[in-house]
C-alpha positions, 0 to 999 in steps of 0.5 A: 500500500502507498503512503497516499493510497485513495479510493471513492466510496459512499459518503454514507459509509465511512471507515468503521474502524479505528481511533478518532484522532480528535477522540485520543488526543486530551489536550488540558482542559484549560486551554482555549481553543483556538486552533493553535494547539496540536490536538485541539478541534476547531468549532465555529465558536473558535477564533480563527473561524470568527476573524474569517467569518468578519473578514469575508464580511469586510470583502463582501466575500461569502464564507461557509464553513465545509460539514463533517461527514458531508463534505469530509469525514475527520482522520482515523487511526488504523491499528492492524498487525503488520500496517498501521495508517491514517485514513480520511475521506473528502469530497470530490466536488466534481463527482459530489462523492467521497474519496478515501485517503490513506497516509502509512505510519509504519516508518516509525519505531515503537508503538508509542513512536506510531502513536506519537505521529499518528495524533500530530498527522491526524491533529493536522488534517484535522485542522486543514479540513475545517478549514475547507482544505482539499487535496483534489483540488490542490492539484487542479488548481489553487482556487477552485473550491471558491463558489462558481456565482462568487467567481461570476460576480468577481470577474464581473466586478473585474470588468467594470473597471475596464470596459465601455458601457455598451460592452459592459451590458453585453457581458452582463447579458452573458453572464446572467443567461449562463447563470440562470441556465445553471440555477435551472439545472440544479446548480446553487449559491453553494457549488464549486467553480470545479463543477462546471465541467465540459460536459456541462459547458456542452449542454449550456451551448447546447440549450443556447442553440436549441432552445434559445434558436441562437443564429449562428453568428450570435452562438459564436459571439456567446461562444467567445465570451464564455471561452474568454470568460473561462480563460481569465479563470484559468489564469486566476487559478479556479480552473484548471481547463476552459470547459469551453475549449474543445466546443466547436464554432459554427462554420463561417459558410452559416454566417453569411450576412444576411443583409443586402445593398439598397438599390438606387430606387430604394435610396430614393424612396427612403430619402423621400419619406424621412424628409416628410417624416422624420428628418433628424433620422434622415440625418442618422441615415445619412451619416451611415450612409455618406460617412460610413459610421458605425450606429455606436459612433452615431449614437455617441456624436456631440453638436460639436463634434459636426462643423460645417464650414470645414465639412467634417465630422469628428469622430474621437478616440472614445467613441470609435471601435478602434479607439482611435480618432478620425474626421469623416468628410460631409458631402456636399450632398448631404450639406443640407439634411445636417443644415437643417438640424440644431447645432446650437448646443455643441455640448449636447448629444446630437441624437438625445435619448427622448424616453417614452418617445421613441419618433424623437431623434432630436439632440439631448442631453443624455445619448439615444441607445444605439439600437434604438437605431435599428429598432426605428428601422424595423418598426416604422421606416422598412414597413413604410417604404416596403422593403425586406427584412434583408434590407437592414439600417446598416445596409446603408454603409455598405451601400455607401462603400459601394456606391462611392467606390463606383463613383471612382473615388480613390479606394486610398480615401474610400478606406480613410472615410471608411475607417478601415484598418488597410486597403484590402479591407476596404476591397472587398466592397469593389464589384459588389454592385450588379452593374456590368463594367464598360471596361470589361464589355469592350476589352478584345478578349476574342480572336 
């Protein structure tokens, strides 16, 4: 028999024989007990569980205590005619069942030698195992007996320090599903961060997918968080494998978009209806469609940040994607729908949030939502001008691209007002446009 020989039983039966260390050691009667003793048996009246106790309150950390015989069952003392050793059972989290552990003391000379060692072996554990100390997960990984929504709530904590709000609510979005899916499973405020395995993990997606109808796309967005989610784990020490590591993404072929160009005829009836309608949407409209800006920098854009006379608008490093700053030039077409708006505020949002009013893109003092966007135009501007579903708000830019690209602006100023990270980039819109090249039709090709 090894010096740590472990097998799995049933946390219902435990060893029948032996000596319970806590039992054959008498420590005097005098002496507090506060754990500092060989021999003593720490209780939640002790010292050192009270100042963990205060100290996880001051941390607004949750603290509980591991239960004898549930979570682990105390060392005994084994006494045959040829081995003695010391065995003890703890829980393994993953499985929720009891491992045996045996430790050999027959190294040592002499029946008081033995005995000597035993209670100063078992007195120890003893102490360790109150205090939630488990050998299975010292060698998986260093935190992963820490509760796995305490886990959630720190990394969310983590992140608020360092992401944009917009971000922020994604994450959040995230992490709530993933914990409302676990809480309808059976998980709790007491499991393990170790408990949530790959099989598990596997059957999260999977619930996302089926029953949640994830597109393709979004299912992959989830997958990302989670697998970065997870990483971040692993660097803290909770985890010692990404449970979401070995899940596959979607293939790129289901993730088409399913968004098309707008005809010229489609422009036109779009522009017609905003301008008799709601020109201050017109104006959104058109920034993604002349300006090629994103809906968050749109939804971001100050009075200020627009200045006619040099026809520029500035989009800061706050507010873009990339983090960086850039001007987008004004077209002289589109002069007249930003004229026509009120600019007399630069301090204020150029398109406010209006609560309760959701026709109202007027500048205000707090920023419009960015889906609100999005939302407008499926609500009220494709039912009204009778295009499609795959006829989108953000249809606009790459209309936009395209259009200009076929107007034969230089593909280097397409890419600068585009804000595209490389020309190459910027490309991928040349001949998307079902028009046929008078170039191509002429060129000799033939005998």
């Amino acid at each position: 028999m090894n010096d740590n020989d472990t097998s799995m039983v049933n946390p219902h039966h435990p060893p029948e024989n032996g000596v319970n260390a806590s039992k054959s050691h008498n420590s005097p009667a005098s002496d507090a007990k506060t754990g500092s003793r060989t021999g003593q048996k720490l209780s939640l009246e002790t010292s050192l569980f009270q100042a963990l106790e205060e100290f996880s309150k001051e941390k607004k950390m949750r603290f509980s205590l591991p239960h004898a015989y549930l979570d682990y069952v105390p060392p005994k003392l084994h006494k045959g005619k040829t081995s003695w050793y010391i065995s003890y059972y703890v829980k393994n989290p993953e499985i929720g069942k009891l491992r045996l552990f045996r430790i050999k003391v027959n190294h040592f000379p002499g029946v008081r030698e033995k005995m000597k060692a035993a209670r100063e072996i078992m007195s120890g554990l003893e102490e360790r195992l109150a205090l939630g100390w488990n050998p299975l997960l010292e060698t998986k990984a260093p935190r992963a007996a820490t509760q796995a929504f305490t886990v959630f709530e720190s990394y969310w904590h983590v992140k608020q320090k360092e992401m944009e709000a917009q971000s922020l609510r994604t994450y959040k979005s995230y992490i709530r599903k993933f914990r409302e899916w676990l809480e309808g499973n059976g998980f709790t405020e007491e499991t393990l961060i170790c408990s949530i395995t790959e099989p598990v993990a596997r059957s999260f997606m999977a619930y996302l997918e089926e029953e949640r109808g994830l597109a393709p796309c979004s299912y992959n967005s989830h997958l990302s968080f989670y697998l970065t989610f997870f990483d971040w784990m692993l660097d803290k020490g909770y985890v010692q494998v990404n449970a979401f590591r070995n899940i596959k993404r979607k293939p790129r072929r289901l993730m088409k978009k399913k968004r098309r160009m707008l005809t010229d005829d489609e422009l036109l009836t779009l522009c017609r209806w905003l301008q008799g309608n709601n020109p201050e949407y017109l104006a959104a409209c058109q920034l993604c469609y002349c300006c090629f800006m994103r809906p968050k920098e749109i939804a971001l854009l100050k009075c200020g940040d627009i200045d006619l006379s040099r026809q520029l608008v500035h989009v800061r490093p706050e507010i873009a994607k990339n983090d960086k700053e850039s001007f987008r030039t004004i077209p002289d077409a589109m002069m007249p729908v930003l004229q026509a708006l009120d600019l007399s505020r630069p301090e204020m949002y150029l398109f406010g949030s209006h609560p309760g009013d959701g026709d109202n893109f007027k500048p205000g003092d707090a920023p419009i939502p960015k889906r609100k966007f999005s939302n407008y135009w499926e609500r009220t501007v494709r039912p009204a001008c009778g295009f499609g579903s795959d006829v989108q708000f953000y249809s606009q830019k790459d209309t936009g691209i395209t259009n200009m690209l076929g107007e034969g602006v230089a593909i280097n100023l397409v890419q600068q007002q585009a804000d595209h990270s490389s020309v190459a980039m910027t490309a991928v819109y040349v001949g998307h446009k079902a028009t046929a090249q008078d170039e191509i039709k002429a060129a000799l090709l033939l005998p």
